[in-house]
C-alpha positions, 0 to 999 in steps of 0.5 A, spaced: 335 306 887 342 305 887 348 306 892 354 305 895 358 305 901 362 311 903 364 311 911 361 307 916 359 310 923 356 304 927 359 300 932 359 292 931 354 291 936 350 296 933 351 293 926 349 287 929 342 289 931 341 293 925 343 287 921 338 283 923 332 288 923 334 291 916 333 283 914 326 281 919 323 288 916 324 285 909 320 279 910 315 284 914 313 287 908 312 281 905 308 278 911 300 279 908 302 276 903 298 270 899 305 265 896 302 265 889 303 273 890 311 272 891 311 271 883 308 276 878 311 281 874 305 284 870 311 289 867 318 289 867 319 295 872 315 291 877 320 285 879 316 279 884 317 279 891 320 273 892 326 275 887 326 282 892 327 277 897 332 273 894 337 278 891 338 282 897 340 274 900 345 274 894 348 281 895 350 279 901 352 273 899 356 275 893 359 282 897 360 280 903 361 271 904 365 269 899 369 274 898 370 275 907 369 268 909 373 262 906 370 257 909 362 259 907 358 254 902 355 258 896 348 255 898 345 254 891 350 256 884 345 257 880 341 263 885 348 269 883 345 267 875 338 268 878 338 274 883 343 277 880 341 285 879 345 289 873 352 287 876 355 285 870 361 284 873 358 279 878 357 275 871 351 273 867 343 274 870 335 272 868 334 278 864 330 283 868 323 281 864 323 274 865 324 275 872 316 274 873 317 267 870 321 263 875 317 259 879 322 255 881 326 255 886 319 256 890 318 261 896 319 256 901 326 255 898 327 262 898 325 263 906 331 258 908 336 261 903 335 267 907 335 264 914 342 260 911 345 266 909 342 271 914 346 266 920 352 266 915 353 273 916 351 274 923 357 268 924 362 272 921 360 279 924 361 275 931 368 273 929 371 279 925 369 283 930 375 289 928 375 287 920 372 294 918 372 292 910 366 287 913 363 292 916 362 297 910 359 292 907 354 290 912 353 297 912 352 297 905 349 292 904 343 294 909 342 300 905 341 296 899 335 292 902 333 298 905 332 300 897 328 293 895 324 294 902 321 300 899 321 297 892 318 291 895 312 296 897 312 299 890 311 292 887 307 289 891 302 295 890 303 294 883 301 287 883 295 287 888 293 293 884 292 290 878 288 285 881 281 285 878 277 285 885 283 290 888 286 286 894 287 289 901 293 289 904 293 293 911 293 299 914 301 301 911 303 306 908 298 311 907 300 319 907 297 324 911 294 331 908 297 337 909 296 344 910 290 347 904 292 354 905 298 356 899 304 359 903 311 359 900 319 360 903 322 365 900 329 364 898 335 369 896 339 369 891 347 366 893 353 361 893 350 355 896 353 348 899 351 342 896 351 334 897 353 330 903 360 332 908 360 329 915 361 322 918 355 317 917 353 313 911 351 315 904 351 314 897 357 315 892 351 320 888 351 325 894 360 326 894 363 331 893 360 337 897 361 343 892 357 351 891 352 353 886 350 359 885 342 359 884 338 366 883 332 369 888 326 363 888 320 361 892 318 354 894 311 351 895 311 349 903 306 343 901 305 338 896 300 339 890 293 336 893 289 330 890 284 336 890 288 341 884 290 336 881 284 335 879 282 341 877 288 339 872 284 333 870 277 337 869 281 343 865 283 339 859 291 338 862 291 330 859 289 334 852 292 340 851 299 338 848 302 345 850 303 344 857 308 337 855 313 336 853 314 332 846 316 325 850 311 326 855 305 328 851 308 322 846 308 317 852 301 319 855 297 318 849 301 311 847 299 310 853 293 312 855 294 316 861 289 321 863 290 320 870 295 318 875 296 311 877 290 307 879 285 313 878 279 311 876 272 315 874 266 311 877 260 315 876 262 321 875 267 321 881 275 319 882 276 313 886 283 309 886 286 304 889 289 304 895 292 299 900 285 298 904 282 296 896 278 300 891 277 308 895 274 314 893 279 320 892 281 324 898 282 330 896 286 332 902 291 327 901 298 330 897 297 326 889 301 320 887 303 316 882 305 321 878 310 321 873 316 327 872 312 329 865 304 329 869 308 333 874 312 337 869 304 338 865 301 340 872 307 345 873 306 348 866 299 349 868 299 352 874 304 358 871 308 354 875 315 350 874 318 344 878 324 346 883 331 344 881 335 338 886 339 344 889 333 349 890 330 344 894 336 341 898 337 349 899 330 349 902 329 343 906 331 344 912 324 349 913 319 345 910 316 338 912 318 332 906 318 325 907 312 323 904 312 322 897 318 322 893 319 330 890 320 330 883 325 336 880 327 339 874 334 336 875 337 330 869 340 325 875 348 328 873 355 327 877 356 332 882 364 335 881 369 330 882 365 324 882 368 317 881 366 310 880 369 305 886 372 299 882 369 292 880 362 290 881 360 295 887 363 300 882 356 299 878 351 302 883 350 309 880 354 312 875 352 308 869 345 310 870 346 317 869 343 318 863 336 318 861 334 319 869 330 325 873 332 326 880 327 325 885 328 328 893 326 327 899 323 320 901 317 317 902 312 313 907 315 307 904 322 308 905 325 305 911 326 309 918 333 313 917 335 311 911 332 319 909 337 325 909 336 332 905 342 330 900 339 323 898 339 323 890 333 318 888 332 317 881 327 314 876 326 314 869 321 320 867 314 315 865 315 311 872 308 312 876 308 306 880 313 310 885 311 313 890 312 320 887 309 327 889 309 334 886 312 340 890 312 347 885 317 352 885 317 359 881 
C-alpha cells in the first residue's frame, strides 16, 4: 500500500497525539512476538518485522529530519541503504528479497533507533509549531506507518503461519460473520461522483473527483462465506479451467493452489490457520486469503461477476464493509488529472500502476481511521497472504 499527502486537517496538538499513538500501535502489533521472529522473510512479498519497524523510522527521518531540522544527527548512515523501501530517489537499498537476511543491526538497535527518532520529531513539532510543510509530513508520515501496521499483520501472520506447529499470537484480528440470508441493493443506472473532494487527508490515488456513468447493477450486501466457498472447492472450481482466467489457472497449478491461504483438509474436514493457531473452519465467517484470479473463479462459477472500484464506491454508503479488503474487477489506473508530486515523494503511487488490481474497503487489520469509501488499495493479482474477501455483483 502506498500514498501521499494531500491536505492536512489536525491541529499541532492533535498531530502531537497522533504522532505518538501511530508509533506505540507499531511496536504494539509487534509486542507477542519472540526476538527470532522479528527476522524471517519466508517470501519475498513478506518482509520482517523488524525491517517494518525500521523503514517507518527512516521515513521519518529521511522526509521529515533531515530535510526540516539542520541540527539533527542521521542516527546510523547505513539504515537509508538498509531501510529504504522502493525510493530510488532516496538512493541506493537492500533488494526487497534479501531483507530477511540482515541480522544486524539486531532488534535491540532498532528499538532505540526508533525511540531516537521518534523524540526527534516530537522535539521539532514542539518547536516549528506554525510550520505546515512539517505538518503534512507528519501527517503523511503517520499515514505511511499505518500502512506497514496492517502490513506488519499480514507478515506476521505469514511467518507464524508457516511454522511447522502453528504458534498462537492472541485474539487480534479476527473477523465476524455476517448475515447468511443473500440480499442484494439494487443500483440505477446514471452519472455518478467518484474519488475524494473535501478537507482531510487522502491519497494522490484518490484526486481528482471526476463522473462516470455506470449502467443498472446489483451488489451483494455480504461477503462470500467460508460455507460457499467451499461448495466451490467441493465442485471441482480449483480444476476446471473454464472458470480462470489464463494467468490464474496458469499461477494456480504452478503453485499448487487448491484452496485459499492456510486452508488445509485434515480428515476429511477444512482447517486453517488462524491467529489462535491451527481451527477448524467457520463456515459463517466471510472467506479470506484469496487472491484476485480465486475471486474472479468463484465469481465465474456463481454466474456471477466481481464489481468494478466505481460500482462499489457508488454502493458503499448502503452496505457494511471493512472487514476484509474487497477485490474488484478494476486494472489500479489514474483517475483524470492524475499527477506525480516531485522527487522521492513522487514515487508513492503512480509507478505502480500497472499489473495492480484495485482492492476496496478496509480490513480488520487497517488501523482506526485510516478507511474511507474512496481509498484505493491495490495488489498484484496472485497476492493471498492479505487480508482480501469477495463481495459479488451482477
Amino acid at each position: 500500500m502506498t500514498g501521499r499527502f494531500t491536505q492536512a486537517a489536525s491541529t499541532n496538538t492533535v498531530l502531537l497525539d497522533r504522532f505518538k499513538s501511530c508509533r506505540l500501535q507499531t511496536e504494539k502489533i509487534c509486542a507477542p512476538l519472540e526476538v527470532e521472529d522479528y527476522v524471517p522473510q519466508p517470501i519475498p512479498e513478506v518482509s520482517p518485522p523488524k525491517w517494518h519497524l525500521a523503514h517507518s523510522t527512516w521515513f521519518f527521518e529521511q522526509f521529515l529530519l533531515v530535510p526540516f531540522n539542520s541540527d539533527y544527527k542521521v542516527y546510523d548512515q547505513d539504515f537509508a541503504y538498509l531501510f529504504n523501501s522502493y525510493y530510488n530517489n532516496a538512493g541506493d537499498r537492500v533488494l526487497r528479497p534479501n531483507r530477511g537476511l540482515m541480522s544486524r543491526p539486531p532488534v535491540i538497535e532498532v528499538m532505540a533507533y526508533r525511540n531516537y527518532v521518534t523524540n526527534a520529531v516530537l522535539e521539532l513539532l514542539e518547536k516549528e509549531e506554525r510550520n505546515s510543510q512539517i505538518s503534512e509530513i507528519v501527517e503523511l508520515g503517520i499515514n505511511h506507518e499505518q500502512q506497514h501496521q496492517e502490513l506488519l499483520v499480514y507478515d506476521i501472520k505469514y511467518i507464524l503461519g508457516n511454522q511447522p506447529t502453528f504458534p498462537k499470537y492472541g485474539d487480534s484480528f479476527g473477523t465476524k460473520a455476517e448475515k447468511t440470508i443473500e440480499e442484494w441493493l439494487e443500483v440505477s443506472e446514471g452519472i455518478k461522483q467518484i474519488g475524494f473532494a473535501g478537507d482531510g487527508f487522502s491519497y494522490d490515488n484518490e484526486l481528482g473527483k471526476h463522473r462516470v456513468f455506470l449502467e443498472p447493477y446489483s451488489i451483494s450486501k455480504n461477503l462470500v462465506t467460508n460455507a460457499e466457498y467451499i461448495q466451490f472447492i467441493e465442485s471441482g472450481g480449483y480444476t476446471n479451467f473454464n472458470l480462470w482466467h489464463s494467468d490464474g489457472w496458469e499461477f494456480i497449478n504452478n503453485n499448487d493452489i487448491k484452496a485459499p491461504l492456510y486452508w488445509y483438509k485434515i480428515e476429511g474436514k477444512w482447517h486453517h490457520y488462524t491467529f489462535n493457531g491451527l481451527q477448524a473452519v467457520n463456515e459463517n465467517l466471510p472467506v479470506q486469503h484469496v487472491s484476485y484470479y480465486e475471486a474472479f473463479a468463484f465469481a465465474e462459477w456463481k454466474g456471477m461477476r466481481l464489481p468494478t472500484e466505481f460500482e462499489w464506491e457508488v454502493a458503499a454508503d448502503q452496505f457494511s464493509w471493512g472487514q476484509l479488503w474487497e477485490w474488484t474487477s478494476s486494472a489500479y489506473l489514474p483517475y483524470p488529472g492524475f499527477q506525480k508530486a516531485p522527487g522521492a515523494l513522487g514515487e508513492y503511487n503512480g509507478k505502480f500502476m500497472v499489473n495492480q488490481q484495485v482492492l476496496r474497503g478496509a480490513s480488520v487489520a487497517t488501523a482506526c481511521n485510516h478507511s474511507r469509501k474512496t481509498y484505493r488499495n491495490f495488489f498484484a493479482p496472485p497476492s493471498q497472504w492479505i487480508f482480501s474477501g469477495i463481495r459479488l455483483a451482477k
